[in-house]
C-alpha positions, 0 to 999 in steps of 0.5 A: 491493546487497542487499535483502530482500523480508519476505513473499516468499512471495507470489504477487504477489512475481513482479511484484517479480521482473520489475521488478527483472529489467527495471530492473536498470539503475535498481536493480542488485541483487546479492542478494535474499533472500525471507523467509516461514514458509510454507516450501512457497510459499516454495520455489515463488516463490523457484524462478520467481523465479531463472527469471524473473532467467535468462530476462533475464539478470540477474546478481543472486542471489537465495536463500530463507529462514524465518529473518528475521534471517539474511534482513535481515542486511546488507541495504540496504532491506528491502521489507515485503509481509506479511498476518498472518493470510492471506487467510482473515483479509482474508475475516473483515474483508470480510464480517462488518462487512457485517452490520451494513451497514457497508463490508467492506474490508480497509484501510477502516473496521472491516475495515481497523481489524482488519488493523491490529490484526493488523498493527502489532506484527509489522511493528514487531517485525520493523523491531527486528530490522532495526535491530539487524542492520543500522541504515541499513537502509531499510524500504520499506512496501508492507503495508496499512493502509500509512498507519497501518503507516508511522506506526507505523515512523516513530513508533518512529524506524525509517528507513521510507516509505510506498508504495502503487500508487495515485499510479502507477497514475493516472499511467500510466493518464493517461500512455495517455489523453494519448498520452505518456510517463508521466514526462512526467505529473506529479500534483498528487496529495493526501490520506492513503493510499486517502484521496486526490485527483488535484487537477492533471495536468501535462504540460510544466508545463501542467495537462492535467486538464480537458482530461483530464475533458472528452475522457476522463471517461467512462472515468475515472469507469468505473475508478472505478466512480463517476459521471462527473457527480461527476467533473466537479463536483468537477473533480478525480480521486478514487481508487477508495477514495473510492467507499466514502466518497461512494456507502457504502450502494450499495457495502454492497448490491452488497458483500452480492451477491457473493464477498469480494475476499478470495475471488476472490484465494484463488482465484487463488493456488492456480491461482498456485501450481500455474502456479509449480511449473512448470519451464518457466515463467520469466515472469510469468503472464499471471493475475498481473495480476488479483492486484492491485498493478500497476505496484508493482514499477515504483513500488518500484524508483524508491523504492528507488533514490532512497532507496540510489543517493544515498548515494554521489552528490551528486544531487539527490533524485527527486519520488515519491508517498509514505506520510511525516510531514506535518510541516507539510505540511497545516497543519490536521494534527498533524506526526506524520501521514502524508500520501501526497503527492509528495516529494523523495526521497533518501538522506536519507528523503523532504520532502514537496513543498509542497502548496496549501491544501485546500478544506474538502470534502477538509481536512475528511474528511482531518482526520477520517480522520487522527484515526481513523488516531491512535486505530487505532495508539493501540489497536494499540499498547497494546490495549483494547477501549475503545480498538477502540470509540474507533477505530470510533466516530471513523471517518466509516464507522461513528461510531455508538454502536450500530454501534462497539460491536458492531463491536467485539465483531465484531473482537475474536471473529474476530481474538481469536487475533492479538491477545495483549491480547484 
């Protein structure tokens, strides 16, 4: 099995590493290429990389290259984890939209409509060049914003699925909460990428979530930075990313006050680095883990198997928390959206599961943001200044004239060298 990694160069890829060391048994890979132009970083985690495989005795190989179609040649998935423009452009989209006292995030509202923007034509110029080298490749997505990039793939007839940590990150937090096994944990887990809620718990088929609520809210609501009372009003669990919808202007203040997220990361991967070029470093350091993304290597092996191992077996598919079409799924959406919801999983791509029917609290700023996500690709696709202000005016962050507008203006003078339309 070979798989290829686009975006190998980065200093979270060593998680990727570990997990695919540990779990070799779930995923045996042969051969893992990382591709990146940035040649130095490159050789630098590439290096950890075979250490990390040594020190636990994996047999794989695994090699390095700036050459994107000779990396991708043959693979069996090709796993994107890019950032075009780097974490200088992920600090321009947490700040500048600060100024006209909207959220600065890097997958939500203008900030997350530029990374789009950036992102869009180079990953379906990069799943092109996939497909004509090896067409029954799967692209398994992890680059944010991970909903609108998906939709793009799959709106091009690419073999793609959606991944974010979220899901498995709750999972795994309950999982330690209830004193069990996290495939003991099973979510009833709804919404659109960063746009999702946590509606049952279930252990042995009962639900556990209030109980969960009742015994541990205090310090749900705390990784949630939300309040605990709106936790047991709701008597659901909300992602983290809900904050910036349910308490906007307190996260705009206390956003103003500090460094950008993009800031605090920049600053870690240099130290990343330099721990990197370290010979006699052969595991993941200890820091890695204030990067972000935990428990993703662990949630891309389980992804990556269901959708490669099946396809010489007659086992069934596996149930996982995905990015993939709604195709009916939520009734009050276009088929085309993409929806983060369990599904089954195999050699055939990812169903959705059936999920029960959304209370309007949540249906209706589902339908909301789906709608933005449809205008964001539209302007990501054919460009336009009109279209940015479509996008910005349709999203509940934002959805002032005065506010879209100079947004717009925003985006296009700090993104004016990423998009070749501007």
């Amino acid at each position: 099995m070979k798989l290829a990694v686009v975006g190998g160069g980065s200093t979270y890829t060593p998680e990727l590493i570990d997990g695919f060391a540990r779990l070799r048994d779930v995923l045996p890979v042969d051969e893992l290429v990382l591709i990146d132009p940035a040649a130095e970083r490159l050789e630098l985690v590439g290096g950890l990389a075979r250490r990390i495989f040594a020190r636990q005795g994996h047999p794989g190989r695994i090699r390095w290259t700036g050459d994107l179609d000779a990396g991708v040649d043959g693979a069996d998935a090709v796993l994107l984890q890019l950032r075009v423009g780097g974490q200088a452009a992920r600090n321009e989209d947490e700040t500048w939209p600060l100024e006209c006292g909207c959220v600065g995030q890097e997958t939500t509202g203008a900030g997350g409509l530029a990374k789009a923007l950036r992102t869009v034509p180079v990953v379906l110029d990069i799943a092109e060049r996939v497909r004509r080298r090896n067409p029954d490749a799967w692209i398994v997505d992890f680059t944010n914003p991970v909903g609108i990039v998906t939709r793009a793939l799959l709106t091009a007839g690419h073999k793609a699925v959606g991944l974010c940590n979220v899901a498995i990150g709750f999972q795994r937090k309950f999982a330690r909460l209830l004193d069990v096994a996290p495939q003991d944990v099973q979510l009833e887990h709804v919404g659109l990428n960063h746009l999702t809620w946590e509606r049952a718990v279930r252990v042995g088929g009962e639900d556990v979530l209030p109980k969960l609520i009742a015994e541990h809210g205090d310090t749900i609501a705390a990784d949630l930075h939300m309040p605990r009372t709106l936790v047991e009003r709701l008597g659901v669990v909300p992602s983290y990313y809900l904050r910036y919808y349910y308490q906007h202007d307190a996260v705009v203040r206390e956003l103003r006050t500090k460094p950008s997220r993009a800031a605090e990361v920049a600053a870690m991967e240099w130290e990343l680095l330099r721990m990197y070029g370290d010979p006699a470093l052969d595991e993941k350091p200890e820091l890695l883990g204030k990067r972000g993304g935990a428990f993703y290597s662990e949630a891309a092996v389980a992804l990556t198997s269901s959708l490669l191992r099946t396809r010489h077996s007659e086992e069934g598919g596996d149930v996982q928390v995905v990015n993939v079409l709604n195709n009916g799924t939520l009734p009050f959406l276009p088929d085309d959206a993409v929806i983060e919801v369990p599904a089954t999983v195999d050699a055939r791509g990812a169903v959705p599961v059936p999920v029960r029917p959304l209370e309007p609290l949540y249906a209706g700023l589902i339908a909301n943001v789906t709608a933005y996500e449809h205008l964001a690709l539209e302007a990501a696709l054919k460009g336009g200044r009109d279209r940015v202000f479509e996008a910005l005016l349709a999203h509940p962050l934002i959805g002032q004239i005065d506010y879209a507008d100079r947004l717009t203006d925003e985006l296009l003078a700090h993104n004016r060298e990423h998009l070749a339309w501007a």
